[in-house]
N, C-alpha and C positions, 0 to 999 in steps of 0.2 A: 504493500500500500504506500503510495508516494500521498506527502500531503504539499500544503503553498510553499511552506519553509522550502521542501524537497525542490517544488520547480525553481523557486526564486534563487537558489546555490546552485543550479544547475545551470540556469540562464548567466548567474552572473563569470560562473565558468566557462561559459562558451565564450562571454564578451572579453575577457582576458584571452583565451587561448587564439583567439582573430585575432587580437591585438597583437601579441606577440609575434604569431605567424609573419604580418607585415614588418614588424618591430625586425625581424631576425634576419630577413632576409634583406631588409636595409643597411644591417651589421654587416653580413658577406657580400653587399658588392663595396663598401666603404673599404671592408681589409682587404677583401681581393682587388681590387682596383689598381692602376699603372700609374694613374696620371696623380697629380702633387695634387690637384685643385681637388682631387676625390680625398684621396687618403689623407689630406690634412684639413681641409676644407667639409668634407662631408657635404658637397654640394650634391646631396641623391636622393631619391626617393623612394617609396615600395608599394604596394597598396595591394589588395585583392576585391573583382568587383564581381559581378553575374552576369550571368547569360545576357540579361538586361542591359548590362552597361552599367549598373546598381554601384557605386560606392561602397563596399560594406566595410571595408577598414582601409586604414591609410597610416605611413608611418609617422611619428611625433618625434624622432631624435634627431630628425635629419631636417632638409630643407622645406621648409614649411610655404616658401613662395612656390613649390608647385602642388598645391593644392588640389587642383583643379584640373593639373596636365590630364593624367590617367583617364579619369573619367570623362575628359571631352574630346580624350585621341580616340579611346577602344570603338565607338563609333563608326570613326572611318575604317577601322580593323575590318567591323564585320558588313561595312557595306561593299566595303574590296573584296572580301574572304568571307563567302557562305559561309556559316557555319556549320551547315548540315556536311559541308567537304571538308573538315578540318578533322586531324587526325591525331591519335595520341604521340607525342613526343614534337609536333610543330611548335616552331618559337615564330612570332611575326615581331619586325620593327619597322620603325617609323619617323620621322621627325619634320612634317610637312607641317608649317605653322598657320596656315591656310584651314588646318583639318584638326586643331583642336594641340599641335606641338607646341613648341617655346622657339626656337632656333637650331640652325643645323645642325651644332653641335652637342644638341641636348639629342640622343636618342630615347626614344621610348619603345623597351620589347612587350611582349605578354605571351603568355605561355594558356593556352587551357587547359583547364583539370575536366577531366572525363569520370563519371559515373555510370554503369551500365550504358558503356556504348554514346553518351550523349555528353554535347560539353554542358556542365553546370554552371563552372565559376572561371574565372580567369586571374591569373599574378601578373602582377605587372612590375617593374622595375623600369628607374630612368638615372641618367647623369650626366655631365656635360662632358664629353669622352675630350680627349688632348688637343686634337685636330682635323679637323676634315675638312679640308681644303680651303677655298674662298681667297681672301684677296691679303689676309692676313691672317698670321697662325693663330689657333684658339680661337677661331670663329668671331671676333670680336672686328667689326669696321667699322671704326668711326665714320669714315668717309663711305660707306656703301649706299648707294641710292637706290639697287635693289637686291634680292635675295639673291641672285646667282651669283654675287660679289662675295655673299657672307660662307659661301659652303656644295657641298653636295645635297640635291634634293632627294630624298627619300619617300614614297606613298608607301601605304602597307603593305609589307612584302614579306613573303619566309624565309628567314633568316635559319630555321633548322627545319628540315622535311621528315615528319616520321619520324625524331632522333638523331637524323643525320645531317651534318652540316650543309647548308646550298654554296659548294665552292666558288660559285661564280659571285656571287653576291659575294663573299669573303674576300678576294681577290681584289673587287672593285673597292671595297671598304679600303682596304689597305693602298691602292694604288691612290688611292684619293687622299689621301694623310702624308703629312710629314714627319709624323712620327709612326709608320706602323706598325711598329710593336709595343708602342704604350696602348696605342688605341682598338688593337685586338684583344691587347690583356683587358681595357677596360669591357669587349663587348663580352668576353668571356664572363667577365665580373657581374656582366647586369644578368646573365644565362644563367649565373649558378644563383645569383640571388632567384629568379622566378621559379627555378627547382628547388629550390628547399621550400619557398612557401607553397609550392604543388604539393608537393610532399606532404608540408601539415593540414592541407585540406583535406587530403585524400586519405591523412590517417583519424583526423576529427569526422570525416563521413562513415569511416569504418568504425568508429567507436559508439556515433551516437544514431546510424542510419542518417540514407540521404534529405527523406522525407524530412526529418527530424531535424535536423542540423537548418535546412534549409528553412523552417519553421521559425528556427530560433533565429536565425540570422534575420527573417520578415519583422519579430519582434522585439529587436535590435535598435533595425531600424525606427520600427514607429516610436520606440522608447525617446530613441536620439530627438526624435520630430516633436516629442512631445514636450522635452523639458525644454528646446529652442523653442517651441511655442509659448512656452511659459515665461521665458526669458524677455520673449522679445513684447510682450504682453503688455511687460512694466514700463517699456519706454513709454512715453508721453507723447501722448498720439498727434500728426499732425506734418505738413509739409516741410523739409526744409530742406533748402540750397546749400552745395557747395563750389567752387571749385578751386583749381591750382594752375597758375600759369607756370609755364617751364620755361628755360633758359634758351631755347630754341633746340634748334637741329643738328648744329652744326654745317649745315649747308648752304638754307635758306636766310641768307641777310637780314634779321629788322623781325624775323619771324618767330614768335613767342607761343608755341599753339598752347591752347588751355585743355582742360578738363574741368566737364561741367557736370553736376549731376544735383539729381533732384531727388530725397529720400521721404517717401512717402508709411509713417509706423503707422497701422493700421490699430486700432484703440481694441478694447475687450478680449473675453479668452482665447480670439481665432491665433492673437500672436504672429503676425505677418508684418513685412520691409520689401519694399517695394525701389531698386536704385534704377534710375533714370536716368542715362550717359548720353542721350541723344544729340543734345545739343552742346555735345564736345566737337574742338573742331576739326577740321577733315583732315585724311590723312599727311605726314609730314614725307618729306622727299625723300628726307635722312633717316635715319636707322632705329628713330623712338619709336618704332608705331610696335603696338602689344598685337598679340593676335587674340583671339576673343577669348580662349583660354587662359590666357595671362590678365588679360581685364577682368574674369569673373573670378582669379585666385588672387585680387587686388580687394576686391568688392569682398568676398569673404572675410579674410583677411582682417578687414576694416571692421564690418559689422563682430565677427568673433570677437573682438576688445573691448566690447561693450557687455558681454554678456559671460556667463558663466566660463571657465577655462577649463575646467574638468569635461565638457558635454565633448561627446566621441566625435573626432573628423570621419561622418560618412554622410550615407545620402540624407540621413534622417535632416542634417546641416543644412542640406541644401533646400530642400523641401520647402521650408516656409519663407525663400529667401527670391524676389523675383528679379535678375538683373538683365535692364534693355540696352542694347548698344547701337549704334546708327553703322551700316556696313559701307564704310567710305571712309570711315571717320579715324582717328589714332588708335581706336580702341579694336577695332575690325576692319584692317585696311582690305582694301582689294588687290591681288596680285597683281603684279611681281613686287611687292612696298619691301624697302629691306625692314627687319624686324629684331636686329641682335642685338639691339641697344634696348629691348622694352623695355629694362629694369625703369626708364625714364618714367616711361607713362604710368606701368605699375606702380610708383610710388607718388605718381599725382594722384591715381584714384584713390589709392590708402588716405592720401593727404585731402581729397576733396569731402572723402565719407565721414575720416576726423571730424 
């Protein structure tokens, strides 16, 4: 006979042991990693999400500005990649900032985990690997006016077939770097972090059943959803403006684009924030513009400081959080905009929701 104590120690086991999961495998790609800006820097992430696209945990020791990458790349994963044709042991990567990346140098893998035959959940891992080409080393152009300056473009592609590596894809990785054996060792590092958090999914489905787990992971979420409802409840309902001008572009003479947003707390128990970036101004030539993923891990970000710090980074986070961007704009330019400087406009948005 199981009574509430029984389910409520069991739930709060599973909320740990996701945790970890992401937590651990953010550890192995930071130790395994080649490059100085990983192993000293910790600039990495982890996260595990569902069939969905779902958040369901995300790392908390490592870099906390990508927030958002995981969950708004896996998308173009599975509109490139059936998922009904994916296979146990494929790794796919990505770094197209257009489709939910950061910059060229940020990769983002993700691994499926399969249950009876079907992918359930996904691991994901990212990091800013050493070099991949562009117009100067480490991805970084001041001077880039567009993306093909900053790097090699990548859409989602498999990186491991079945288990086994896709040579040609490894080959081109490397010809395209100036360091390619830091920047192997670091793709190696992001692979072995998505296998070990495979691993603890697939040994947490074996412990508590798939149905079950998956249950627990629904009511996770809605817990996460509920105490940000409650959080966000308290603010004091009602419209308010911000924004932040920047120092410009670097490129564009006399040119200061702003960030503009309009935060809308919606009053009573529903607990809802509503950010409004639309009448930020259009895209810059030079290399500030965020891609939309980087604007809504800006907008998080900002709202999280306001509210509890213990409530779990997943979807539940997101749920009650609604952010608009204009596609043209700094915050979701239109292609080819270079984009490897976003840290600029990410920190106006932080700066405008302050």
């Amino acid at each position: 006979m199981t009574t509430e104590a029984d389910d409520l120690l069991e739930a709060e086991i599973l909320r740990h042991a996701l945790r970890i999961a992401a937590e651990e495998a953010s550890i192995v790609v930071v130790q395994s990693a080649h490059s100085a800006m990983i192993a000293e820097g910790a600039d990495a992430c982890a996260g595990i999400l569902d069939r969905d696209a779902r958040l369901v945990t995300l790392s908390t020791a490592t870099n906390l500005m990508h927030a958002a990458s995981l969950r708004c790349s896996l998308p173009a994963v599975l509109e490139d990649q059936p998922i009904d044709a994916m296979r146990p042991g494929d790794v796919f990567v990505m770094n197209d900032c257009f489709r939910g990346g950061i910059h060229s140098n940020d990769l983002l893998i993700f691994r499926p985990v399969f249950r009876d035959d079907r992918v359930e959940w996904f691991t994901g891992t990212l990091i800013h690997v050493s070099d991949l080409g562009g117009s100067s080393a480490g991805g970084i152009v001041p001077s880039a006016t567009d993306v093909f300056a900053e790097g090699l473009q990548l859409p989602p592609i498999r990186l491991y077939d079945a288990g086994e590596p896709v040579e040609d894809l490894h080959r081109l990785l490397a010809l395209n770097s100036r360091t390619p054996e830091r920047v192997m060792g670091d793709v190696g590092a992001l692979v072995a972090g998505v296998n070990v958090a495979a691993e603890r999914m697939d040994e947490l489905a074996s412990r508590y059943g798939t149905e079950r787990l998956k249950a627990g992971i629904d009511a996770y979420l809605e817990g996460t959803e509920q105490r940000m409802r409650e959080e966000l409840s308290q603010l004091p309902p009602g419209t308010y403006r911000g924004e932040y001008t920047t120092d410009g572009d670097g490129i564009e003479a006399g040119r200061e684009p702003v960030v503009r947003v309009a935060v809308e707390v919606g009053g009573g128990s529903e607990g809802r924030i509503r950010l409004d970036f639309e009448e930020t101004d259009d895209q810059a030539l030079g290399a500030i513009n965020a891609g939309f993923s980087q604007a809504l891990t800006g907008a998080i970000y900002a709202v999280r400081c306001v509210v509890d710090p213990t409530i779990p980074m997943n979807e539940g986070c997101f749920r009650p959080i609604e952010v608009l961007v204009r596609k043209g704009s700094l915050l979701d330019p239109h292609p080819p905009a270079a984009c490897g400087g976003r840290v600029v406009a990410v920190t106006a948005v932080c700066e405008a929701v302050v």
